[in-house]
C-alpha positions in Angstrom: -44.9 -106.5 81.0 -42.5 -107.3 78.0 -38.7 -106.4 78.6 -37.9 -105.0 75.4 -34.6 -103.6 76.2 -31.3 -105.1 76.8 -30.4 -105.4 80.3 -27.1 -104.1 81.1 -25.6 -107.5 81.3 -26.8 -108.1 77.6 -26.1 -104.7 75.6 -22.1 -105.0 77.9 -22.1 -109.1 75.9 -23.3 -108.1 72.5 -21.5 -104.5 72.6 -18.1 -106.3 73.3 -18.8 -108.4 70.5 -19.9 -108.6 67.3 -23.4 -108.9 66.8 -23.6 -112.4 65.2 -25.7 -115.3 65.2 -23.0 -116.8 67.7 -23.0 -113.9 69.9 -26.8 -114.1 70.3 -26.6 -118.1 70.4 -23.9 -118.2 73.8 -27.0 -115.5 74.3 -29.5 -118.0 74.4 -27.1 -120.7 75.8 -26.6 -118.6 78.9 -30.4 -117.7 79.7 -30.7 -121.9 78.8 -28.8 -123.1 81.5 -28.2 -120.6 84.0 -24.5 -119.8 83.2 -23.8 -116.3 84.6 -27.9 -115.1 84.6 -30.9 -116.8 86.5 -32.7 -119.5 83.9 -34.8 -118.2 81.9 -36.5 -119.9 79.1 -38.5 -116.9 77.8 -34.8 -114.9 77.2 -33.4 -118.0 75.9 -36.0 -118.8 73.1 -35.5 -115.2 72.2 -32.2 -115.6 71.7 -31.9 -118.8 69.8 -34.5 -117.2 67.4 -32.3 -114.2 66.6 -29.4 -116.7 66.3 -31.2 -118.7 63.8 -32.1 -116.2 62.0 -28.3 -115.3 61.5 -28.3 -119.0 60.0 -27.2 -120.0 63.1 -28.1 -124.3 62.7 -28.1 -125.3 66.4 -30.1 -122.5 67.5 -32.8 -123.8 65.6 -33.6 -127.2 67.1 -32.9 -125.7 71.0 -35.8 -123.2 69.6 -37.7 -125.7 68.9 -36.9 -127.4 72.1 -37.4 -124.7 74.6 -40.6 -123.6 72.6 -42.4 -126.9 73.6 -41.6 -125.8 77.0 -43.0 -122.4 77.3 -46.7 -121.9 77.6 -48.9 -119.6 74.7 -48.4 -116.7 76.4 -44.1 -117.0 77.5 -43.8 -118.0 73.3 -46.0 -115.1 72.3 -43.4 -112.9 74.8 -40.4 -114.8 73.8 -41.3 -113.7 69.8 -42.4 -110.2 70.7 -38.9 -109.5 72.9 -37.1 -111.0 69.3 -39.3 -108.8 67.2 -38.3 -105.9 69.6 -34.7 -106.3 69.3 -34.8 -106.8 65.3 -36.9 -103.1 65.2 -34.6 -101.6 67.9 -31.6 -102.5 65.0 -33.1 -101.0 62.6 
């Protein structure tokens, strides 16, 4: 099943902080490499995709990166989660 919410470690990091694309790209950074939270690349690519869409340059090519990682169905997760988040904003 999709996690669609923030975890309380994430809605604490973005709530402290402004909501930008470099909020959401130490985000994806974290999940990335394991810094504070357990790997995961499925969190990560979600994300760097929010951060890129804030215009966010880097964010786009460690997208790209992580996305050749991920099977069908963890990209297919990793865009609903971002998709998710974006309607939960609105």
């Amino acid at each position: 099943m999709a996690r669609l919410a923030l975890n309380d470690f994430e809605a604490g990091y973005v709530g402290q902080r402004i909501a930008n694309g470099d909020v959401f790209f130490d985000l994806g950074m974290m999940y990335a490499t394991g810094r504070s939270v357990t790997v995961d690349l499925v969190a990560a690519h979600k994300w760097f995709n929010l951060a890129a869409a804030k215009g966010k340059e880097a964010a786009k090519r460690y997208r790209e990166e992580i996305a050749a990682e991920l099977s069908a169905s963890q990209l297919a997760q990793a865009l609903q989660l971002a998709r998710g988040f974006l309607a939960a904003q609105a």
